[in-house]
N, C-alpha and C positions, 0 to 999 in steps of 0.2 A: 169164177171163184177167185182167181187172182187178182184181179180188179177191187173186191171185196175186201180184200184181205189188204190191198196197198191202202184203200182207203182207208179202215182203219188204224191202220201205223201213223197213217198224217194225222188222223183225231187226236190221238194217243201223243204224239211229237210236241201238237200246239197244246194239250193240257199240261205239260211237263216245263212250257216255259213260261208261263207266269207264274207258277209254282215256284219255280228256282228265282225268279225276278223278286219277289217277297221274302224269301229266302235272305238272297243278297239283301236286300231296304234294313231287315230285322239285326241280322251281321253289322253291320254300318251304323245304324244305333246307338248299339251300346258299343260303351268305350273300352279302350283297350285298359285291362288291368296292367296293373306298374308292376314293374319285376322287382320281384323280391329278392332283396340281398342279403346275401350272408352276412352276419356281424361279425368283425374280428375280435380276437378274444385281447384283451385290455391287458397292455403292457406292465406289470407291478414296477415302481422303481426299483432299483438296485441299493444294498442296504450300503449308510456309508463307509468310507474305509479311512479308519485310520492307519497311518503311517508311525508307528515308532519303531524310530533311530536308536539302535544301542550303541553306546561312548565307543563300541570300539569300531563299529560298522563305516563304512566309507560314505554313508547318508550323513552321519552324524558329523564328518568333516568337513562335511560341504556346506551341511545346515549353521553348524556354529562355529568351528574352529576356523575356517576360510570366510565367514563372513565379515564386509565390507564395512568398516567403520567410518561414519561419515560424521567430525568435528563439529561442534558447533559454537559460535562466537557469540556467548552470552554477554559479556559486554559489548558487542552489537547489538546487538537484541533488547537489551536495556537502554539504550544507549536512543534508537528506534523509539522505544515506550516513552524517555522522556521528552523527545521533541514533540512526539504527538500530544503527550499531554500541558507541553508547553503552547502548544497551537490551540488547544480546546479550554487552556486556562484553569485545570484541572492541578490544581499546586500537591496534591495527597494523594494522586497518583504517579505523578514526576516526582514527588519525593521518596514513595516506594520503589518506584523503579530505579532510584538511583542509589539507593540502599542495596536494592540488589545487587544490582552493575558492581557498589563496594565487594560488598563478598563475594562475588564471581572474581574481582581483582586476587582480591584477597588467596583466595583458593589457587590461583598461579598464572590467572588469564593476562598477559601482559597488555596491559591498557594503564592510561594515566585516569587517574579520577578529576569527572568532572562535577561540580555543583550545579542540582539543578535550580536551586534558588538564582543562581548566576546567568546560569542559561534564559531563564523565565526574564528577570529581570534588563536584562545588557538586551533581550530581544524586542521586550515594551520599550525603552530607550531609545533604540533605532528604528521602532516603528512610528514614534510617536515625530522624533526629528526627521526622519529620512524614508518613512513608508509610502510615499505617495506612489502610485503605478507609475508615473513617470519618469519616476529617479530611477540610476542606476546604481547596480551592484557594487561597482566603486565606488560609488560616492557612500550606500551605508557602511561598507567595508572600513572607509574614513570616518566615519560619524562613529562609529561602535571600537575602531582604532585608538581612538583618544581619551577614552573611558580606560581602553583595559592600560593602555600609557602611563597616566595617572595616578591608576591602583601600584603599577610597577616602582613607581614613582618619587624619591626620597622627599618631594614638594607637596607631594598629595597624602589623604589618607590612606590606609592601606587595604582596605576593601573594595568590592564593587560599590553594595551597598551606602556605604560611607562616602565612597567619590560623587558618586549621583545623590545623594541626597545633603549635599557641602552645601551650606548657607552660602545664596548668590550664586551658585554654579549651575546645576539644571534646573533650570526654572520651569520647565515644561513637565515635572514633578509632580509638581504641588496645583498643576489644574487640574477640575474635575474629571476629565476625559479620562487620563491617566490612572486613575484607580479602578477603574473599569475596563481600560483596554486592554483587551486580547490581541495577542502579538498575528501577524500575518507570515503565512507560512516561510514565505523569501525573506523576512526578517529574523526566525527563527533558524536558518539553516545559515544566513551570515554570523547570527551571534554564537553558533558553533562551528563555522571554520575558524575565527578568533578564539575563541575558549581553546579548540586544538593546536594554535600557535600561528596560524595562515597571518600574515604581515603585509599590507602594503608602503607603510612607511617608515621610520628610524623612530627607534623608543623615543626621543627629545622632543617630538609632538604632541605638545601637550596643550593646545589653545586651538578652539575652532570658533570661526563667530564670524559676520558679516562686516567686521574689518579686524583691522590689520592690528595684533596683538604685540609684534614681536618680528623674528625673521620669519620672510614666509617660505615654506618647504612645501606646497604647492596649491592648486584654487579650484575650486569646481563651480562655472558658471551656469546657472539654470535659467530660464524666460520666466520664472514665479516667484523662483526664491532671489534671484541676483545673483549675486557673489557671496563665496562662501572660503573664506581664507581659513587655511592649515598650518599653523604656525610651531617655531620652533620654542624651545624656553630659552631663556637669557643665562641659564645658567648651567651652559651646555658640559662644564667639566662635568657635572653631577653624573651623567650618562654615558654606558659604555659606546665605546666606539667599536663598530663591525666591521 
């Protein structure tokens, strides 16, 4: 009877494990569902907040009575407007700007007025004699020196205009180029250190040319152009002495 009975527990043992082996295969199958997450619940923004300062509040000292004033130099600024527009050849732009620059004077900005008809032109002048990339700053500082020399001048006429356009004197005028040329910007920033008074020679300079006018007061030798003599006038009481 015991025998009987152990046998059948072993029957019973092996039917139970392929059962559980099928079991397991079916499990293994299907895939694991993905966990569900909670959603968090959606932040509303915060509504905005205005700040007002009343006059008497210590906000209100900080916001406006301590605030930082910070100048600005509108005859710079104009001053700025017209070179650029003297670069770009824009003559109704440099004239509005330089209108302004007046009434910014005017209004108590301490600046000397410059003309930008003056600026425009004294800068095509020295671009047109003395622009080449290989020249120096000296040497246009000298070319555009004897222009404004001349205007000063008790021998010359009394404009720029007028000096540069003297029968027989700038001859480099009246060629085509020069109705058309727009001044280069290193030419444009020489002919307003001269408009602001910048000096490298003595007012009696008043002849420049590839010889010798006169006494010379000094030479700028170039490998293209030659020589270029700076001369004084003959009639040197006429001019103060510094």
């Amino acid at each position: 009877m015991k025998k009987a009975t152990a046998c059948f527990a072993v029957w019973c043992l092996l039917l139970a494990i392929p059962m559980r082996s099928y079991a397991e295969e079916i499990e293994a199958e299907e895939p694991d569902a993905p966990p569900v997450e909670e959603a968090e619940p959606a932040e509303l923004p915060a509504p905005p907040v205005e700040v007002v300062a009343a006059e008497d509040s210590p906000l209100y000292a900080l916001l406006v009575e301590n605030a930082v004033d910070y100048p600005v130099d509108m005859a710079a600024y104009y001053l700025t407007e017209m070179t650029e527009a003297a670069m770009a050849g824009d003559v109704a732009a440099g004239q509005t700007a330089e209108a302004n620059r007046n009434a910014a004077i005017e209004a108590g900005i301490e600046a000397e007025p410059i003309s930008f008809d003056d600026l425009y032109l004294l800068a095509r002048v020295i671009d047109a004699m003395a622009g080449s990339d290989w020249l120096s700053d000296e040497f246009r500082m000298c070319v555009g020196e004897v222009v404004l020399n001349r205007v000063a001048s008790p021998e010359f006429p009394d404009t720029l205009h007028d000096v540069v356009y003297q029968k027989g004197q700038y001859t480099v005028v009246n060629m085509a180029r020069f109705a058309a040329l727009t001044p280069r910007k290193e030419c444009v920033d020489i002919a307003l250190r001269l408009l602001q008074g910048e000096r490298r020679m003595v007012p009696s300079v008043v002849y420049q040319a590839d010889y010798l006018q006169g006494e010379l007061f000094t030479m700028y030798s170039d490998w293209r152009l030659g020589n270029t003599y700076f001369c004084l006038s003959a009639n040197l009481d006429l001019y103060p002495i510094d």
